[in-house]
TORPA-4810 file (N, C-alpha, C, O; in nm, 3 decimals):
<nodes>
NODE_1_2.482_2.866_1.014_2.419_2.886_1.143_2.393_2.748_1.204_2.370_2.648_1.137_X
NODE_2_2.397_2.751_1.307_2.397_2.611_1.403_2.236_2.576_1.446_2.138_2.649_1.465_X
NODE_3_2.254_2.455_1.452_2.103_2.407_1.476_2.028_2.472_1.609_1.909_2.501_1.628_X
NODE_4_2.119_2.479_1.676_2.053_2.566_1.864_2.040_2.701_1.812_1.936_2.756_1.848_X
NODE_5_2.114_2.770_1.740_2.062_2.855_1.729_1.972_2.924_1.644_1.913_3.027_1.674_X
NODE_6_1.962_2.837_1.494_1.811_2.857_1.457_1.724_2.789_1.561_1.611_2.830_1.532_X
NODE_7_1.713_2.715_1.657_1.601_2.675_1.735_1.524_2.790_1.835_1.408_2.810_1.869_X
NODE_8_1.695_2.874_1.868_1.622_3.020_1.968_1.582_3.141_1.873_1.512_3.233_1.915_X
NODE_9_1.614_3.138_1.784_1.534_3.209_1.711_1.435_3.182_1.653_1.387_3.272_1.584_X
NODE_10_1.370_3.058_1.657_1.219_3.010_1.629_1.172_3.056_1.700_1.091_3.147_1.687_X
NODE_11_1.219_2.995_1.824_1.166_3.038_1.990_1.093_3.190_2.028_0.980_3.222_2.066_X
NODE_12_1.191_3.248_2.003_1.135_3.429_1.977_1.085_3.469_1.936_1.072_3.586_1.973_X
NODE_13_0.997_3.422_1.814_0.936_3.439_1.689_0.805_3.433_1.779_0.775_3.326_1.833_X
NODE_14_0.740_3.528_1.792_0.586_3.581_1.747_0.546_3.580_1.614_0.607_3.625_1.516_X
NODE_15_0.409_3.509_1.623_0.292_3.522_1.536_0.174_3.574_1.556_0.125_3.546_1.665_X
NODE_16_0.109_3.645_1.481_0.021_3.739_1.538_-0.158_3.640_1.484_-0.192_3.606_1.370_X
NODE_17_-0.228_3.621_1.610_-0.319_3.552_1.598_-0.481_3.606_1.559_-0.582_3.542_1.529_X
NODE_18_-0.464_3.706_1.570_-0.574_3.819_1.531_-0.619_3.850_1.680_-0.723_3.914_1.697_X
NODE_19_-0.553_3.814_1.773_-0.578_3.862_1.910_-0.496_3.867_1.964_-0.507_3.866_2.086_X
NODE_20_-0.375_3.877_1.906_-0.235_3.894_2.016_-0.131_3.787_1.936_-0.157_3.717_1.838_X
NODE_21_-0.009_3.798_2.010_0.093_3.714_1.962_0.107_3.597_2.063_0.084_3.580_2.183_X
NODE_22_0.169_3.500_1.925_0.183_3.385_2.002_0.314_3.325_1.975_0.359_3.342_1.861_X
NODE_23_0.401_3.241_2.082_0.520_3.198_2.026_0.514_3.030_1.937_0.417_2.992_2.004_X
NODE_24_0.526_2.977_1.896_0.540_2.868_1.769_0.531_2.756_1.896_0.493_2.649_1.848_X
NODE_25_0.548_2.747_2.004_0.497_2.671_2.097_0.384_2.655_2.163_0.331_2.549_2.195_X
NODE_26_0.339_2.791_2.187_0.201_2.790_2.203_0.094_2.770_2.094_-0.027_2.785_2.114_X
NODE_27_0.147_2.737_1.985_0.100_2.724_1.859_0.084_2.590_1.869_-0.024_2.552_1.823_X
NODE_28_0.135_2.527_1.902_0.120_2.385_1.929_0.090_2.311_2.040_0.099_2.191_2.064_X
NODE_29_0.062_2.383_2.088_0.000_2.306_2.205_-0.149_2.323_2.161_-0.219_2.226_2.191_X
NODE_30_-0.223_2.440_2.088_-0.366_2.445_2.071_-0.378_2.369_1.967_-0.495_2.376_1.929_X
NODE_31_-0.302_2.285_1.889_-0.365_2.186_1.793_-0.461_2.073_1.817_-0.434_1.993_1.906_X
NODE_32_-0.548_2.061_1.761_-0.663_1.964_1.838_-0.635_1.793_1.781_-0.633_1.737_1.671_X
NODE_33_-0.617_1.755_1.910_-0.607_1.623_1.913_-0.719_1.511_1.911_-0.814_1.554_1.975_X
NODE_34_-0.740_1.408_1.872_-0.821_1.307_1.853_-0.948_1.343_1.905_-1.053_1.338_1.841_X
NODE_35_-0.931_1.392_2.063_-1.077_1.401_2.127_-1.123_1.506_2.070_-1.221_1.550_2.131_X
NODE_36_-1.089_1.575_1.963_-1.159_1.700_1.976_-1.212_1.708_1.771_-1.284_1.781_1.701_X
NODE_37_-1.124_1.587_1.749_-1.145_1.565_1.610_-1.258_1.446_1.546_-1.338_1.432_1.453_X
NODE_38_-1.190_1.359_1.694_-1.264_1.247_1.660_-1.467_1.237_1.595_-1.523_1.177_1.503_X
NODE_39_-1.527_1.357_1.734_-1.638_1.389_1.735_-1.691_1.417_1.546_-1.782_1.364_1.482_X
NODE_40_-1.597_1.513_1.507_-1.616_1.543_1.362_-1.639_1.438_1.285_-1.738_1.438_1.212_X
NODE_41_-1.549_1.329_1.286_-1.523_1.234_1.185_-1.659_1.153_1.205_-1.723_1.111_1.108_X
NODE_42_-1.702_1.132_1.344_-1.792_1.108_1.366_-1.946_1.156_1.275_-2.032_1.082_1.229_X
NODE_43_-1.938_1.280_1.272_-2.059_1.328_1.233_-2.056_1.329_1.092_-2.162_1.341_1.030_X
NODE_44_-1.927_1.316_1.021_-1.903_1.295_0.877_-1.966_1.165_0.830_-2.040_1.147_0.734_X
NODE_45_-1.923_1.086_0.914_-1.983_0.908_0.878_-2.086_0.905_0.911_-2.146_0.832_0.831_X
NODE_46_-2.187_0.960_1.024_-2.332_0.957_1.012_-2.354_1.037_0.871_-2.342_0.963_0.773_X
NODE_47_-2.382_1.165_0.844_-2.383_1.190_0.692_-2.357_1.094_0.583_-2.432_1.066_0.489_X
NODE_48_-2.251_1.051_0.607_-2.179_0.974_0.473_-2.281_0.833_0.500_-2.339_0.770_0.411_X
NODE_49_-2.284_0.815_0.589_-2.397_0.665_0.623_-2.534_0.699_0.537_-2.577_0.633_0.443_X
NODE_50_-2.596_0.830_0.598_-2.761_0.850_0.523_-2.754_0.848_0.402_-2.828_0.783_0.328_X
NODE_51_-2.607_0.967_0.346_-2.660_1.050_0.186_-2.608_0.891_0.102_-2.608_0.885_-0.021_X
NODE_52_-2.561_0.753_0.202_-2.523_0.686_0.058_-2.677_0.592_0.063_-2.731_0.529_-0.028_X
NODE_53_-2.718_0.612_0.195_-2.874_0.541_0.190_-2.924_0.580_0.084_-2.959_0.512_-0.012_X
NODE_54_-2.929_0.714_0.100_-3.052_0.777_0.001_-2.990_0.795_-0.152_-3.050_0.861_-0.238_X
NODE_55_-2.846_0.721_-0.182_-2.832_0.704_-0.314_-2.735_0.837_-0.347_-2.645_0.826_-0.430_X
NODE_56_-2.756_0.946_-0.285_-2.699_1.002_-0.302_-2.563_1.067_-0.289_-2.520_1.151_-0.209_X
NODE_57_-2.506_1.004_-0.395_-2.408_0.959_-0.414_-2.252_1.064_-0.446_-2.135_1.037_-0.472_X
NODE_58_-2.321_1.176_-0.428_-2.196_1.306_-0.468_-2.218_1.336_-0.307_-2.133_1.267_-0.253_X
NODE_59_-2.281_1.395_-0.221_-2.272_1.386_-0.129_-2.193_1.281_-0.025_-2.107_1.305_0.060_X
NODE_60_-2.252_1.161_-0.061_-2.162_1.078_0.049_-2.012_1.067_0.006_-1.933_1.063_0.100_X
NODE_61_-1.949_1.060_-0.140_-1.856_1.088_-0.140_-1.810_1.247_-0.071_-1.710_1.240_0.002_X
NODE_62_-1.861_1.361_-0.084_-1.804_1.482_-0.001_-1.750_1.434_0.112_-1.633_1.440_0.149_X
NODE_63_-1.876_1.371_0.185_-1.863_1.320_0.324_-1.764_1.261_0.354_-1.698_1.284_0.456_X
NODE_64_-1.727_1.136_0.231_-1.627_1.042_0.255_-1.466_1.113_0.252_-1.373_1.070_0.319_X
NODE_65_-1.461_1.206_0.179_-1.318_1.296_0.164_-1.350_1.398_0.276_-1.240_1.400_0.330_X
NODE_66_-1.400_1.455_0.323_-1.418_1.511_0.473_-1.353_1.447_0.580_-1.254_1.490_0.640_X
NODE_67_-1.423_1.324_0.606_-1.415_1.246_0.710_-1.257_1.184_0.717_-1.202_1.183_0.827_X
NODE_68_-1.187_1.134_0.598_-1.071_1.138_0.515_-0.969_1.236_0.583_-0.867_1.200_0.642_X
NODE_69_-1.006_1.353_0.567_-0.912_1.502_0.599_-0.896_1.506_0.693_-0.779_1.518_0.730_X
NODE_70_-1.017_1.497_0.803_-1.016_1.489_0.950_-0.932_1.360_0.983_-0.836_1.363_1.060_X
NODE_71_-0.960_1.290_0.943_-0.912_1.157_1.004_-0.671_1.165_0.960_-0.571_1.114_1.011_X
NODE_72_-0.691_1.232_0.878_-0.564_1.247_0.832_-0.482_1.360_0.907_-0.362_1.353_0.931_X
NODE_73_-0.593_1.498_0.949_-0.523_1.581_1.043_-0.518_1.503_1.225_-0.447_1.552_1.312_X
NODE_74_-0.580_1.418_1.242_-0.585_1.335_1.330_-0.435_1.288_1.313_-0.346_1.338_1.382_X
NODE_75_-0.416_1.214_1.244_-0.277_1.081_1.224_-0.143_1.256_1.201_-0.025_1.220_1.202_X
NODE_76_-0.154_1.351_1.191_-0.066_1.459_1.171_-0.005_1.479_1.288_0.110_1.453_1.323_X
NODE_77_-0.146_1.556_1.375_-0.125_1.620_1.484_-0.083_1.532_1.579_-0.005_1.577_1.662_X
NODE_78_-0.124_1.392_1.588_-0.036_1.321_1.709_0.013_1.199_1.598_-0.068_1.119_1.551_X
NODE_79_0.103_1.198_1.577_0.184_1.128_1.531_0.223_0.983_1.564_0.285_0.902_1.496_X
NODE_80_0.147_0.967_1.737_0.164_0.855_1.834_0.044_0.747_1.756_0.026_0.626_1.773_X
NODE_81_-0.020_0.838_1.673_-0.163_0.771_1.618_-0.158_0.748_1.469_-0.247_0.678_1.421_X
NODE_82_-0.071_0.795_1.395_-0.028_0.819_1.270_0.000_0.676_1.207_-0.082_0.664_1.117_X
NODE_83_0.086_0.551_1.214_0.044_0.436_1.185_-0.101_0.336_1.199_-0.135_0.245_1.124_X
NODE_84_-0.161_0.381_1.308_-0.269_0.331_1.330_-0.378_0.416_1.206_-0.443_0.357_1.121_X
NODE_85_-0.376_0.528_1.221_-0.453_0.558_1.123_-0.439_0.575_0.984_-0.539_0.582_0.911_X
NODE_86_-0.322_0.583_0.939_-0.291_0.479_0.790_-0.348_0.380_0.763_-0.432_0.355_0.676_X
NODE_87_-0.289_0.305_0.861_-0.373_0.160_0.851_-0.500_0.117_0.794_-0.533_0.033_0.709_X
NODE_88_-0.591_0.242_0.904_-0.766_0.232_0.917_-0.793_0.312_0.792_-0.914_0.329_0.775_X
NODE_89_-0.709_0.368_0.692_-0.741_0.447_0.592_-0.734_0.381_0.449_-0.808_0.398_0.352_X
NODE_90_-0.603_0.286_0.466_-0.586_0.207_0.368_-0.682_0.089_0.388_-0.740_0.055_0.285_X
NODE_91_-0.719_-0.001_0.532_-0.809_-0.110_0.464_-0.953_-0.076_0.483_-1.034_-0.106_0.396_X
NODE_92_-0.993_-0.004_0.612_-1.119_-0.007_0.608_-1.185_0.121_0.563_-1.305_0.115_0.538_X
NODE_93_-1.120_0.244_0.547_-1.153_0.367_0.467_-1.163_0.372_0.310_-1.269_0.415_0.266_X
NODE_94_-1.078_0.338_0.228_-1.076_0.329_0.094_-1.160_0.202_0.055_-1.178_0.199_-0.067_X
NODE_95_-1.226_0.080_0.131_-1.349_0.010_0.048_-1.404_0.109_0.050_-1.399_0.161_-0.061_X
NODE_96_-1.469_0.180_0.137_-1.590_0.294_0.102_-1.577_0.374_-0.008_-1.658_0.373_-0.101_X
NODE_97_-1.478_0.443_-0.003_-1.480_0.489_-0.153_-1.536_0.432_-0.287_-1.609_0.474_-0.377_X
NODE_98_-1.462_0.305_-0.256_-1.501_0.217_-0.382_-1.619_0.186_-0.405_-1.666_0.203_-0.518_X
NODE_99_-1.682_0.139_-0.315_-1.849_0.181_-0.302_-1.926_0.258_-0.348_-2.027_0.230_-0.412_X
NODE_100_-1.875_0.388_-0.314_-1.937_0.503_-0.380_-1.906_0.577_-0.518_-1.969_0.644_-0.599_X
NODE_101_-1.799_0.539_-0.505_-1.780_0.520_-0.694_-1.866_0.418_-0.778_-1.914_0.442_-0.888_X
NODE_102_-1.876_0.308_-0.710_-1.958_0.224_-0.800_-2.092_0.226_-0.766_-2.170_0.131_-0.772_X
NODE_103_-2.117_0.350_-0.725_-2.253_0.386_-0.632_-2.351_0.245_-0.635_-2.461_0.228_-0.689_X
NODE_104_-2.262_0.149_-0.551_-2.342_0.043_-0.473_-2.371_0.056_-0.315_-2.288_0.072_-0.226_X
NODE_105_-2.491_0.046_-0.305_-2.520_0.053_-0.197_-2.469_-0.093_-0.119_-2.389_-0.085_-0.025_X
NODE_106_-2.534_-0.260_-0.177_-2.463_-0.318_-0.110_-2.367_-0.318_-0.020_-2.353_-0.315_0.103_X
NODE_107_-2.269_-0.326_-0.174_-2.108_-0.292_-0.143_-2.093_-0.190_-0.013_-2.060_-0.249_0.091_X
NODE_108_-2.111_-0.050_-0.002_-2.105_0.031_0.054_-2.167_-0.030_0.218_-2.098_-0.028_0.320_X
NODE_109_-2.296_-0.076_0.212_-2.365_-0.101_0.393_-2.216_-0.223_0.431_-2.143_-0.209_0.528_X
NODE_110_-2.205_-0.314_0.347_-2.064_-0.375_0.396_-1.949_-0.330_0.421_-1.890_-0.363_0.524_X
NODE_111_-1.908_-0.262_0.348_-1.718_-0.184_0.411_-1.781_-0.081_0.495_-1.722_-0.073_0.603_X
NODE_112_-1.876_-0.003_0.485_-1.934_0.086_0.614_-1.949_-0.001_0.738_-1.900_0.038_0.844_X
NODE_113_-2.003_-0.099_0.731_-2.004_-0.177_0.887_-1.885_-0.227_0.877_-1.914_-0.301_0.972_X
NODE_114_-1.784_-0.256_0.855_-1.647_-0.340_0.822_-1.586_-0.213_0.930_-1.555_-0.217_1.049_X
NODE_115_-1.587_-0.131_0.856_-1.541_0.019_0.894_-1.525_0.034_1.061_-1.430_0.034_1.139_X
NODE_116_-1.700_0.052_1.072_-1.754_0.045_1.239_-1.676_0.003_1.302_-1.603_0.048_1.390_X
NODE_117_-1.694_-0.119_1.243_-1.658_-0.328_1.372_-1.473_-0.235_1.407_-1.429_-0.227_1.522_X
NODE_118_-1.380_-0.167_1.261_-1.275_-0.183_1.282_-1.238_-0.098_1.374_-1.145_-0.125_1.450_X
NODE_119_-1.309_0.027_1.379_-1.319_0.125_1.440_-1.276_0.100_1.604_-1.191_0.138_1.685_X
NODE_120_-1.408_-0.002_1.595_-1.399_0.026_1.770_-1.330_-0.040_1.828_-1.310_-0.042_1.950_X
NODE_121_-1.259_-0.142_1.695_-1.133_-0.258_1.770_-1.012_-0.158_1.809_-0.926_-0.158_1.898_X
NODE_122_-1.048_-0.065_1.690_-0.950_-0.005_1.722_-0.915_0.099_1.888_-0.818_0.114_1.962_X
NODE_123_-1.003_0.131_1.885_-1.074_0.230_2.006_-1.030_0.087_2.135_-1.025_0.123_2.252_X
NODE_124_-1.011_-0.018_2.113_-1.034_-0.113_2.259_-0.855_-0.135_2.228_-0.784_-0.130_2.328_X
NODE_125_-0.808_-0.152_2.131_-0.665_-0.160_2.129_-0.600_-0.041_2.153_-0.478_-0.058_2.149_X
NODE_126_-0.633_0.074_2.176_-0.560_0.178_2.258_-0.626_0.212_2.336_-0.689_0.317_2.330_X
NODE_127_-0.630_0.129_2.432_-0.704_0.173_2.535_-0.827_0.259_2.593_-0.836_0.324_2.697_X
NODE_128_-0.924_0.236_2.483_-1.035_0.310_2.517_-1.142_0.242_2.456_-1.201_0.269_2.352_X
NODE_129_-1.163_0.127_2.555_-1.295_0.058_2.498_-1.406_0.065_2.505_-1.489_-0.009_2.450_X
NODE_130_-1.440_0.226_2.630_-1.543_0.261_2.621_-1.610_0.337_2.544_-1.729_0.368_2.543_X
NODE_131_-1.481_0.377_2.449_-1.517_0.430_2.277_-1.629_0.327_2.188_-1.596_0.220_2.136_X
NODE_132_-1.749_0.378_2.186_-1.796_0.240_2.079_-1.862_0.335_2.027_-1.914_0.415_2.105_X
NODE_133_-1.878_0.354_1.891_-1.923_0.444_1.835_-2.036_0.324_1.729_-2.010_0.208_1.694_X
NODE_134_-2.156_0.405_1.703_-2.281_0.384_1.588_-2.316_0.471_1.540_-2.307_0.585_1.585_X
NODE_135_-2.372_0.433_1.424_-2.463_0.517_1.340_-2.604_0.566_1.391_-2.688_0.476_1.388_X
NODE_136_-2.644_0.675_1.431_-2.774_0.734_1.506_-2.847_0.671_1.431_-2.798_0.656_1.319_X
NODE_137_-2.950_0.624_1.446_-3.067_0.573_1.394_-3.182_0.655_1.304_-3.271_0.594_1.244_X
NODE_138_-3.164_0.818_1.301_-3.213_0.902_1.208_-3.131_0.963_1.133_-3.047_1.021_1.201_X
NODE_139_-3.120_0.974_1.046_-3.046_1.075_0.935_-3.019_1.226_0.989_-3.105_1.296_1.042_X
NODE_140_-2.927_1.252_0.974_-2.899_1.397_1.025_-3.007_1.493_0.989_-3.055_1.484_0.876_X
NODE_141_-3.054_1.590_1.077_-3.152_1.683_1.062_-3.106_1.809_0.984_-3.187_1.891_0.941_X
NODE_142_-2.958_1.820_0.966_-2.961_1.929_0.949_-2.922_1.932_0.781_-2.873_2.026_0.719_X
NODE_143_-2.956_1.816_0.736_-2.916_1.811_0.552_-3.017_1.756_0.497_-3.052_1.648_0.545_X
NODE_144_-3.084_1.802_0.396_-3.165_1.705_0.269_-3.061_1.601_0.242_-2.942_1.632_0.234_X
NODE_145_-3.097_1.495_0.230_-3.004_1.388_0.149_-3.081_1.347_0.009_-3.047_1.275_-0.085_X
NODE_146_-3.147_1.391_0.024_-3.281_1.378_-0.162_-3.149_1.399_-0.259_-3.095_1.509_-0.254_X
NODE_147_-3.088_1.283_-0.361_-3.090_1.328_-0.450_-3.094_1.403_-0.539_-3.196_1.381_-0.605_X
NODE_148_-3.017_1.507_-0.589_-3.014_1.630_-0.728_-3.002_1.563_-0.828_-2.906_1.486_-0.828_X
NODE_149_-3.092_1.565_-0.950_-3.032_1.494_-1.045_-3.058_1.587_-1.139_-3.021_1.570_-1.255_X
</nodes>
């Protein structure tokens, strides 16, 4: 079978969305892109910022592989972003890890601000320097970060 024409028979192909059908194009167009991901990753690293304050250290790793996933369906779905966010995963994402494996806090407030600073270079090198993102100044309300031991 020829490549055009497995393509029109993709084309035709309904999927059923639990509210109707959809064709494999309209399937892709509702994939959520940066602006709609970014916010998440966001709220992962405030978390991941408090629970490594408070030591707690299985938590901020959750956080840190969360924020990870998002940041990876990010570099998927637009692909235009997909080297850039390798990049930000291999140098300034994985110190954190390491951090929290060696549940140092030091270590950790350093590649976490490393992180930030790279962040928003990054945010001014594609054109959006009015991206500047921080850490809220209170710990998220909606989690204990206390320690289980």
């Amino acid at each position: 079978m020829d490549e055009e024409r497995v393509k029109q028979i993709v084309s035709d192909m309904r999927f059923d969305s639990g509210k109707g059908d959809m064709a494999i194009d309209e399937i892709a167009v509702i994939q959520p892109g940066l602006a709609r991901i970014m916010p998440e990753v966001g709220t992962r690293a405030w978390k991941l910022y408090y629970a490594a304050k408070a030591e707690n250290w299985p938590n901020a790793m959750y956080q840190w592989k969360e924020a990870k996933k998002l940041l990876e369906l990010g570099a998927y779905t637009r692909p235009k972003y997909e080297e850039s966010i390798e990049e930000y995963l291999r140098d300034d994402w994985a110190p954190i890890e390491a951090a929290i494996k060696d549940e140092n806090l030091e270590k950790f407030l350093a590649a976490f601000d490393a992180s930030v600073d790279s962040a928003n270079a990054w945010h001014e090198q594609k054109d959006k320097p009015y991206i500047r993102w921080k850490v809220p100044d209170q710990p998220p309300p909606d989690l204990d970060l206390t320690p289980r031991k």
